[in-house]
N, C-alpha and C positions, 0 to 999 in steps of 0.2 A: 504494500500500500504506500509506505513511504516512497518506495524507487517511482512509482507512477505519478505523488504528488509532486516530489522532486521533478522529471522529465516535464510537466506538463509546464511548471515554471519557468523550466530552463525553452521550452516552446516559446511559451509566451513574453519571453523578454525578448528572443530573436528577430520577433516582429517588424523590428526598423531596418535590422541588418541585411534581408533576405533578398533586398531587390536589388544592391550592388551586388552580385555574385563574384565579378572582373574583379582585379585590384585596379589600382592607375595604370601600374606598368604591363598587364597581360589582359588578352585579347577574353572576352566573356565565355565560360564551356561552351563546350558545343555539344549537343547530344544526337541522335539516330533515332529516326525515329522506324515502323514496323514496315515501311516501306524502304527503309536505307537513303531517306533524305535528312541531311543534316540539317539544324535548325538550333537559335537559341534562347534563350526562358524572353529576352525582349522580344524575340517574333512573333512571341504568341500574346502580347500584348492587344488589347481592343476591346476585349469581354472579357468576364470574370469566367478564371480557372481553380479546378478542384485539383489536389495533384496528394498524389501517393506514391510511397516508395514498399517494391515487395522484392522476393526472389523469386525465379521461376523455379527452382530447385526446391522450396522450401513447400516441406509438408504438411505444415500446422498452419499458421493464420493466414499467411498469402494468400492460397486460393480462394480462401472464406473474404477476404478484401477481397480480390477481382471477381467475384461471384457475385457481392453486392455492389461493387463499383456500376459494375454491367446494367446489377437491374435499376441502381439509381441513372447510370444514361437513361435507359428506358424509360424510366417515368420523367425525366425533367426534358426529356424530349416527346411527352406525350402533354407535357404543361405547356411547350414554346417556349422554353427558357432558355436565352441566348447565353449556354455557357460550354465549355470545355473544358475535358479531364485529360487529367498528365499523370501516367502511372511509369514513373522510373525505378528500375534495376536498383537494388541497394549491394548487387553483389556482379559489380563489372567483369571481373575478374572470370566467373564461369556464366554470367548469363551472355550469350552471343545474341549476334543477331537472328537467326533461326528460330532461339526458343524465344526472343520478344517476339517475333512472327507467331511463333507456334500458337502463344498467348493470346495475341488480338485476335487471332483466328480461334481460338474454341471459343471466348468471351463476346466475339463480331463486335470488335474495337473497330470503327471506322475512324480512320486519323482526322476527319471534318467534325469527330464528334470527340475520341478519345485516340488521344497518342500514347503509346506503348513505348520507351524510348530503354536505350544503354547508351554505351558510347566505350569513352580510352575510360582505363582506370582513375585515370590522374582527373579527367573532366566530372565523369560522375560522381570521384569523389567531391570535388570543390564546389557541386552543385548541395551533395550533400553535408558537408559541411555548414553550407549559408544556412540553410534548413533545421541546421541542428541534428540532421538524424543520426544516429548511434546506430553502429552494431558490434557486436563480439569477432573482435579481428581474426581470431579461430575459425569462425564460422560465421556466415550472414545467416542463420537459422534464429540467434539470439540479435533484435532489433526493437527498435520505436518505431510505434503504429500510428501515428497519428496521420492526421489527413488537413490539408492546406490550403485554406480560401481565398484565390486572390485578387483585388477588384482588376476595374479594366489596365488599368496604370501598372498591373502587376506589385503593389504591395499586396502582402498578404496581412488581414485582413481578420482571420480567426483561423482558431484551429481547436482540432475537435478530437481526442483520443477515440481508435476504431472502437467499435460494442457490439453487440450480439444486433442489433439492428442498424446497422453502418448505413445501408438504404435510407433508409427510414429517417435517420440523422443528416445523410446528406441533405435529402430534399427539403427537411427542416431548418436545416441550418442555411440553407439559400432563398427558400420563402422567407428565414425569418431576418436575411441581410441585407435581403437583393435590392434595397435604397442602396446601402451603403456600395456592394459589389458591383452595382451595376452605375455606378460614377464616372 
């Protein structure tokens, strides 16, 4: 309970930091997205983005995240809600491009609604860095689940640890922003 209250803190102080990714001196990551087009967190700038970090390896909550990721596209695309979802690799290292393909394809990520991305180790790391997100350098099986709201300008905006009804909390937690997200 403690380690959750602790992470959710150390989320939400990151808040300001999240949208310079770049330092001064190097160029912003780049990531890959499920079609192998490069892209980076300012392109996707214009409407507000949901973004999550999973492994495709990982046999505990991952799936259960892009399971509910999916059905949440589905329903805020059954609402007309001008947003898009960023679900990035927390484990560059072994997830390729293939199994982030493999992934949008069992889930029908379309990249006009949900981008699937990885990329170099060194990039996905420094995206998740900005992020705050944690994993056990042993293994990305031990991680932080949270999920990352960002208005159009790409700050983000809130953040919401995953739960047994992650759908559910998405579509809520953007009914209950989308003044503020959709700025």
């Amino acid at each position: 309970m403690f380690r959750t209250l602790l992470l959710a803190a150390i989320a939400s102080t990151a808040i300001a930091a999240i949208p310079s990714v770049a330092s001064a001196t190097s160029a912003p990551p780049t990531l890959i997205d499920q079609h192998g087009h490069a892209f980076t967190l300012a392109q996707l700038k214009g409407v507000p983005l949901v973004i999550t970090f999973i492994s495709t390896h990982c046999t505990d909550v991952c799936p259960l995240i892009d399971a509910q990721t999916a059905d949440a596209v589905r329903q805020v695309r059954k609402e007309h809600l001008a947003v898009r979802f960023l679900t990035i690799t927390l484990d560059p290292a072994h997830d390729t491009l293939r199994d982030m393909q493999h992934l949008a394809h069992v889930f029908g990520a379309h990249p006009a609604r949900w981008i699937v991305a990885g990329g170099s180790p060194a990039n996905v790391h420094a995206v998740m860095r900005a992020f705050y997100v944690w994993t056990d350098k042993r293994a990305a099986r031990a991680h932080t689940t949270f999920v990352y709201f960002a208005d159009k300008s790409g700050i983000v905006r809130k953040t919401i640890l995953a739960g047994n009804d992650l759908s559910g909390q998405i579509v809520q937690t953007l009914r209950q922003s989308w003044s503020v997200l959709d700025q």
